[in-house]
C-alpha positions in Angstrom: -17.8 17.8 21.4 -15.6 15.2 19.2 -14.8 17.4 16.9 -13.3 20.2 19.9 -11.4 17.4 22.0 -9.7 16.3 18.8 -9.1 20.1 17.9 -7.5 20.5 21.0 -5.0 17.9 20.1 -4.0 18.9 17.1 -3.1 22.6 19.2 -1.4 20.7 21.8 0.5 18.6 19.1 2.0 22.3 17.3 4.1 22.9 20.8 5.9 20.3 19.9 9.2 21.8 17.5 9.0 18.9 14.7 5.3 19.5 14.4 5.7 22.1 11.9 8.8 19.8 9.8 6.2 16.6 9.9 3.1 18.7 9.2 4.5 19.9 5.9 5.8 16.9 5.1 3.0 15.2 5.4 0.9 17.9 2.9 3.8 16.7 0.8 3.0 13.4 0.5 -0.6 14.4 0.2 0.2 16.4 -2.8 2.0 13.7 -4.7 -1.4 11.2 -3.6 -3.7 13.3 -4.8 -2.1 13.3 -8.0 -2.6 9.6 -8.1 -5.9 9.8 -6.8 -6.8 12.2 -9.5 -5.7 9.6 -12.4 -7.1 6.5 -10.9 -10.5 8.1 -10.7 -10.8 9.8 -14.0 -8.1 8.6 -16.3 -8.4 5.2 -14.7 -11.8 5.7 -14.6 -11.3 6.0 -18.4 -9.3 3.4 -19.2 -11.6 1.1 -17.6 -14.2 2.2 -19.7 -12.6 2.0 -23.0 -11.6 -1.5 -22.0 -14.5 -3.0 -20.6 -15.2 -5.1 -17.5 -13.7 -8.4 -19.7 -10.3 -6.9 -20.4 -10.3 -4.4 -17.4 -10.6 -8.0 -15.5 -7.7 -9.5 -17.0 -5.6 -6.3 -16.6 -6.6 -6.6 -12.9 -5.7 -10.2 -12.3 -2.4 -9.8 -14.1 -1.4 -7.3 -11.8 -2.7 -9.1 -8.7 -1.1 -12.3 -10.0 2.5 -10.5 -10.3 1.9 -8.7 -6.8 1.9 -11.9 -5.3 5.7 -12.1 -5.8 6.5 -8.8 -4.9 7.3 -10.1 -1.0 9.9 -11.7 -2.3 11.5 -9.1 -4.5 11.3 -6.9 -1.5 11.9 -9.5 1.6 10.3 -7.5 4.4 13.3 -4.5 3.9 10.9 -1.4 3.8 10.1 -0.5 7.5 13.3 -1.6 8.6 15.2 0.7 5.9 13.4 4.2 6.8 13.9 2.6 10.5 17.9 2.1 10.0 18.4 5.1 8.0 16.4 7.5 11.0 18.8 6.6 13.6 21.9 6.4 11.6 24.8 8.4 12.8 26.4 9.4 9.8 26.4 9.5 6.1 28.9 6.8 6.0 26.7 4.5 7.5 23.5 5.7 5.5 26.2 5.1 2.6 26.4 1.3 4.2 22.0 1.0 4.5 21.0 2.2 1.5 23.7 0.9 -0.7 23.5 -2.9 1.0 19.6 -2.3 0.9 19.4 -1.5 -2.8 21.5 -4.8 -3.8 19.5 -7.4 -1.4 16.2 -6.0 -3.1 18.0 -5.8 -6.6 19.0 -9.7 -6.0 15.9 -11.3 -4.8 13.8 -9.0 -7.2 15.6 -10.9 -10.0 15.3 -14.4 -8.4 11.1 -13.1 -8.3 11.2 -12.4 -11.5 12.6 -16.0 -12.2 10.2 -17.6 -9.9 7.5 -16.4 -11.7 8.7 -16.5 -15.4 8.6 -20.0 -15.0 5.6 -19.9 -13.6 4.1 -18.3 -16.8 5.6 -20.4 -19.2 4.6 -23.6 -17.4 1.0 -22.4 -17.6 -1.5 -23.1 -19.8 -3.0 -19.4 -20.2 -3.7 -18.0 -22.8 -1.0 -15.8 -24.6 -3.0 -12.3 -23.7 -2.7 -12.7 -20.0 1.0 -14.1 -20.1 2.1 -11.0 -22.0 0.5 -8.8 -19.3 1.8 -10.9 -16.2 5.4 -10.4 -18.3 5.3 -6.5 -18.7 4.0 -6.2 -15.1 7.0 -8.7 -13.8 9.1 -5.4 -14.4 7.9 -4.5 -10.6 10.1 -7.0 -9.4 13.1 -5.7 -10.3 12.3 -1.8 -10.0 11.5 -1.7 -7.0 14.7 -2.0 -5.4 15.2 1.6 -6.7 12.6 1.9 -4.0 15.3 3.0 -1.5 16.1 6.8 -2.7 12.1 7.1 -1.2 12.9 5.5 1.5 16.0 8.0 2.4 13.6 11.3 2.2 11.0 9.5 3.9 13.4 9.3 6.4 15.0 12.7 6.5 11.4 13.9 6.0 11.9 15.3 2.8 9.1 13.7 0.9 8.5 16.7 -1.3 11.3 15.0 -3.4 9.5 12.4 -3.9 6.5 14.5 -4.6 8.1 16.5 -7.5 8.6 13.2 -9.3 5.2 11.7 -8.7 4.6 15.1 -10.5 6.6 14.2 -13.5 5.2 10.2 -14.0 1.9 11.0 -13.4 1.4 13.6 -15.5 3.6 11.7 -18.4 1.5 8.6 -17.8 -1.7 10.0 -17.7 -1.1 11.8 -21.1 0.1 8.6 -22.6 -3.3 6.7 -21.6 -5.2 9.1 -23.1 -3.0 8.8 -26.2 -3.9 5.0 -26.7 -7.4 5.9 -26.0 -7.9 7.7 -28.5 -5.5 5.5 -31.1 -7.7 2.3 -30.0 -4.5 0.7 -28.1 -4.5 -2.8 -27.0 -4.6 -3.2 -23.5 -0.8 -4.4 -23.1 -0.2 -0.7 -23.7 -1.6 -0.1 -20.7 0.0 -2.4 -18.7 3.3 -0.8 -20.0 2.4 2.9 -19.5 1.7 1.8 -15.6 5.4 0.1 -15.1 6.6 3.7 -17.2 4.9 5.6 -14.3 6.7 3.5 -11.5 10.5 3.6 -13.8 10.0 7.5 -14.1 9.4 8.0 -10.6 12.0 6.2 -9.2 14.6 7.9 -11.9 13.6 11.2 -11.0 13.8 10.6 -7.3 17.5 9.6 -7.8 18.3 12.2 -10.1 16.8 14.6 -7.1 19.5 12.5 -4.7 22.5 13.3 -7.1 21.0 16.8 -7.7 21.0 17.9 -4.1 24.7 16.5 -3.8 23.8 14.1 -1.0 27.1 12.6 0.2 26.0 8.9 -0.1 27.9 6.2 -2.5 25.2 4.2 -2.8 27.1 1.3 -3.6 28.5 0.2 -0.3 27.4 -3.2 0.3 28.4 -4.6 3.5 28.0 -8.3 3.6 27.8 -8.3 7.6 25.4 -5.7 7.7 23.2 -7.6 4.8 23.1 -10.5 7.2 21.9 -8.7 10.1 19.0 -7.0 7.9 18.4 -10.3 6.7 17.7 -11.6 10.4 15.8 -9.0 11.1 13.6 -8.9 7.9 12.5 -13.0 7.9 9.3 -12.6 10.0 8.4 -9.3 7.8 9.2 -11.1 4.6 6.7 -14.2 6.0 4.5 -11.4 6.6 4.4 -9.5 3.7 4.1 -12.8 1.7 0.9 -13.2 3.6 -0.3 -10.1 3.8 -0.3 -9.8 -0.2 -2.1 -13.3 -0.4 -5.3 -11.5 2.1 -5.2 -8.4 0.2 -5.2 -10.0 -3.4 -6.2 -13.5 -3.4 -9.5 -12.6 -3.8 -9.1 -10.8 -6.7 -7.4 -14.3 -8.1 -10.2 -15.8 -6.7 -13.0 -14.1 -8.4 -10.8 -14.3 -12.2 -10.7 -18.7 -11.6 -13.8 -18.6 -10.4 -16.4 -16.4 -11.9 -14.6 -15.3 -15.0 -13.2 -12.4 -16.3 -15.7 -10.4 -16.6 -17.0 -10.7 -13.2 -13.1 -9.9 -12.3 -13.7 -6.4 -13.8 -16.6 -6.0 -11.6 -14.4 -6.4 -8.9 -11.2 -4.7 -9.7 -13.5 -1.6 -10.1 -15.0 -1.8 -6.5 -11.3 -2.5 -5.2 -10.0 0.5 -7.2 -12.9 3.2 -5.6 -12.0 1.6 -2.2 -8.1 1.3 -2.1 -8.0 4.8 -3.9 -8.1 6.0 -0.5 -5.4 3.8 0.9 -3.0 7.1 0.2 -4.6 8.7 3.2 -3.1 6.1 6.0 -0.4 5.7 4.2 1.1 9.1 3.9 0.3 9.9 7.8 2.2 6.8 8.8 5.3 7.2 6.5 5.1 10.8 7.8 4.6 10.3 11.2 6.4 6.9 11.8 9.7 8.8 12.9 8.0 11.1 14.6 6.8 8.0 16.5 10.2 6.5 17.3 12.0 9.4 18.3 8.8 9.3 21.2 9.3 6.3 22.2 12.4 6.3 23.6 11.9 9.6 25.3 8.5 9.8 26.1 6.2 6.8 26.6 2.9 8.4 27.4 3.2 10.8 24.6 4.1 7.6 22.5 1.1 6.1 23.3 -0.9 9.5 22.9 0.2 10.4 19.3 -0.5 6.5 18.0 -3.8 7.1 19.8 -4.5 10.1 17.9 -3.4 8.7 14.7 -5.7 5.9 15.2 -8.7 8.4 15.8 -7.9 10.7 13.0 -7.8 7.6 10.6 -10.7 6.2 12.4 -13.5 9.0 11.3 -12.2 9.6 8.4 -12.7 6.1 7.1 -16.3 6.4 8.5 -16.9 9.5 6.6 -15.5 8.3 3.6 -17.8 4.7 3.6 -20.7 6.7 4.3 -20.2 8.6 1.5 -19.4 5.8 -1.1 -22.0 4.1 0.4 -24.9 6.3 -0.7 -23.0 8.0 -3.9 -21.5 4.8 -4.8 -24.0 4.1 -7.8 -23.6 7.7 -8.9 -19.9 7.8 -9.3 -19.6 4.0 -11.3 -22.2 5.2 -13.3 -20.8 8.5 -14.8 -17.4 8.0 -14.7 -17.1 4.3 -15.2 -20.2 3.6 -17.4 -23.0 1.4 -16.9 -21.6 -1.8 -18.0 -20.5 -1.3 -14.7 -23.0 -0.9 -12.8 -23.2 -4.6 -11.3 -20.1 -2.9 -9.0 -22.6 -1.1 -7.1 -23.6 -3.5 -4.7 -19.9 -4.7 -3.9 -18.3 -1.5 -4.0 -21.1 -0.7 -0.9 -19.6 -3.5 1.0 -15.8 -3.3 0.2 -16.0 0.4 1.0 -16.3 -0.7 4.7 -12.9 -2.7 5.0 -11.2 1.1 4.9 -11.8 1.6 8.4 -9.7 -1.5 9.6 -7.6 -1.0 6.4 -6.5 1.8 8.0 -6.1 0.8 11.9 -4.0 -2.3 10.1 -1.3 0.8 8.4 -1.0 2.4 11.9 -0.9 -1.1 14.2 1.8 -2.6 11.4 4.3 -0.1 12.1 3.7 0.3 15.4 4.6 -3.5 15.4 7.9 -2.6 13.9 8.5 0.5 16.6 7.9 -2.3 19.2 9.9 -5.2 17.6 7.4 -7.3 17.3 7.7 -8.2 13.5 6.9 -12.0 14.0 3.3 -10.3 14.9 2.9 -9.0 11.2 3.4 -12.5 10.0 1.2 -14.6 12.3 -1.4 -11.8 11.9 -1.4 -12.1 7.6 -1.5 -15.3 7.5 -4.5 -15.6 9.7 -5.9 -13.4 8.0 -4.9 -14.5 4.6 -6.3 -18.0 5.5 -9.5 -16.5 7.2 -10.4 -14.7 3.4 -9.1 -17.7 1.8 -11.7 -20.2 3.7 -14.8 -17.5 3.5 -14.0 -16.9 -0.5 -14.2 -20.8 -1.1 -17.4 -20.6 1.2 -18.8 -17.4 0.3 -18.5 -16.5 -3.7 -19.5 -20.4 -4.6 -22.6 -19.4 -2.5 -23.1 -15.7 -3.2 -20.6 -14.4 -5.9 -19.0 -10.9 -6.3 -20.9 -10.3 -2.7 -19.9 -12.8 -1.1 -15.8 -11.9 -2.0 -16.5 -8.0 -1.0 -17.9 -10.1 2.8 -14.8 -12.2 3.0 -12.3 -9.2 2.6 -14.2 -7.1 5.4 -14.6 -9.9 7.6 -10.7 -11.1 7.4 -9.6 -7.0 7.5 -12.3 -6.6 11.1 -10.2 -9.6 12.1 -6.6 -8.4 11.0 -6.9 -4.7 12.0 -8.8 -4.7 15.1 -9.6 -8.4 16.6 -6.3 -10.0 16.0 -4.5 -7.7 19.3 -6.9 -9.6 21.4 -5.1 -13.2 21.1 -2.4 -12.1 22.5 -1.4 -10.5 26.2 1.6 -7.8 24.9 -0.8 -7.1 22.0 -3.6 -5.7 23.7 -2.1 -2.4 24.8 -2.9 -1.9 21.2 -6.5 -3.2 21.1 -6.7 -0.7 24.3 -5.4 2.3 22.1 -7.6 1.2 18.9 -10.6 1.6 21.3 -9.5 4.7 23.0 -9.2 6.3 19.7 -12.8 5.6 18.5 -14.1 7.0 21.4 -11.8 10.0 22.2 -10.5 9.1 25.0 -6.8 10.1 26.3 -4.5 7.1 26.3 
């Protein structure tokens, strides 16, 4: 019965003309997932192993530590960028968004960078952990590159993006392997995954220039970079808090139960948010599908979010069911079983995916409705939320007790949150709706 109504959806959704150009975009975007799904699992899977849950932990916390400045380097841009560049008239003013975007994400990725090399060198950690925290830093400035992605996302072209995903995955899988099996230290490591993202984003540019796309992308406009800067504040607030609730308690678990008990961790994060790809790609298919709706259509505006929402839904269940009872089984033969303490918070953790994924849809529908000062005062609830319960919780019960926290504060941010607030709960309405297959 479910699985018929939500059939019938999907043929009701193919009379619609850009079904076919979003559809196929979206198997792009699957494509160039899957690749990364396929190296996280087994050549991740691999690195891990050679490493050990000691070094695998400070790997981890490096990269959670430099991920915590990544807000700033990208000052709440993203959404807004695909948003700007969909309803652009011209290529003279995509020209004007991409090359003003590119230079406001270029400058505060460098004043990141500076933020948090004095950070390192003020602190007293060892000299292992501040070269990986350095090599990592190179996010902060790449990602301002970031915007090329953001241009076929918004001309849904993603199998651009898709052919270089292609390219540094395949270069940056090889190249683990290599120091594998040369008995590499584990800074190598951290260099081969900043070469994946540097690759990527050259290739994607070097699609741009090859498909002779009309766009100096160069133009800064100083008014225009004021006006995204207005608009970008509460999202920038909020993505500073939103990294804090989805990392902090990786930090957490590093200061407070070691290392080792950090590799633990990162490896039940790593089989959890290897799935993240699946929200993701839908919404940054399907999110200018959504705005073109929304100003001509409301009730099918409300229907396809609806449906997204159910799709996501079920397939999260499916998913934690299945880590749930195969959990053991997979940490054992493809991570090893020094690993096998992971089991038990890898079978909680698995269970934050289903609000993980309402949070990917209900975030941009908070951008569709303009309600970005939403996405702050929703992180940073839930950032302090997983903040109190990890002081509480992993004093009292350890690795469990973190996997609790993060559920608890993603329940709260993806699903409970809407409730606080009158305009909100339209979307609390259509979370429900989904679950239960009803029509919006």
């Amino acid at each position: 019965m479910i699985l018929s109504k939500f059939v019938d959806r999907v043929i009701k959704a193919k009379e619609n003309v850009n079904f076919i150009k979003y559809f196929k975009n979206t198997l792009w975007l699957f494509l160039s997932k899957f690749l990364g799904f396929f190296s996280t699992i087994f050549v991740g899977a691999w690195v891990a192993r050679y490493l050990g849950p000691e070094t695998y932990g400070l790997l981890a916390y490096s990269n959670s530590l430099v991920a915590l400045f990544l807000p700033i380097a990208m000052i709440g841009l993203n959404d807004i960028i695909v948003k700007e560049l969909v309803i652009s008239k011209n290529n003279i003013e995509s020209s004007k968004i991409l090359g003003t975007a590119f230079l406001l994400k270029f400058i505060f990725g460098f004043i990141s960078l500076m933020i948090l090399a004095a950070f390192v060198f003020l602190s007293n950690d060892f000299s292992e952990v501040r070269t990986l925290i350095l090599i990592f830093s190179s996010f902060l400035i790449l990602q301002s590159l970031e915007v090329f992605d953001f241009y076929f996302q918004s001309e849904v072209k993603s199998r651009f993006v898709v052919y270089s995903r292609i390219v540094s995955v395949s270069i940056s899988s090889i190249l683990k392997i290599i120091f594998i099996k040369i008995n590499s230290p584990v800074s190598y490591f951290a260099i081969v995954i900043v070469l994946e993202l540097l690759i990527t984003h050259l290739v994607t540019f070097i699609y741009f220039n090859k498909l002779k796309i009309k766009i100096p992308i160069f133009n800064f406009n100083k008014n225009y970079a004021l006006n995204l800067l207005k608009k970008s504040w509460p999202l920038f607030l909020s993505g500073m808090m939103y990294i804090v609730y989805i990392k902090i308690d990786q930090i957490m678990v590093k200061e407070m139960l070691g290392a080792k008990s950090a590799g633990f961790y990162a490896v039940s994060i790593s089989l959890s948010e290897v799935w993240y790809f699946i929200p993701n790609i839908i919404a940054a298919s399907f999110f200018p599908a959504i705005l073109l709706n929304k100003s001509k259509d409301q009730k099918t505006y409300y229907q396809r979010i609806t449906n997204l929402y159910s799709l996501l839904f079920w397939i999260a269940i499916i998913l934690s069911i299945f880590i749930t009872f195969f959990g053991e089984w997979i940490i054992k033969y493809l991570y090893g079983k020094d690993y096998l303490d992971s089991c038990k918070i890898l079978s909680i953790y698995i269970w934050s995916n289903v609000f993980f994924f309402f949070t990917t849809i209900s975030s941009k529908w908070l951008v569709a409705e303009g309600y970005y000062i939403h996405s702050f005062y929703r992180n940073i609830l839930g950032a302090i939320l997983n903040i109190g319960l990890n002081i509480i919780l992993i004093n009292n019960y350890g690795l469990t007790g973190a996997a609790i926290s993060t559920l608890v504060s993603y329940a709260f941010v993806g699903l409970f949150y809407d409730l606080l607030f009158k305009k909100l709960r339209i979307n609390f309405q259509l979370k429900i709706k989904a679950i239960l297959f009803m029509k919006s």
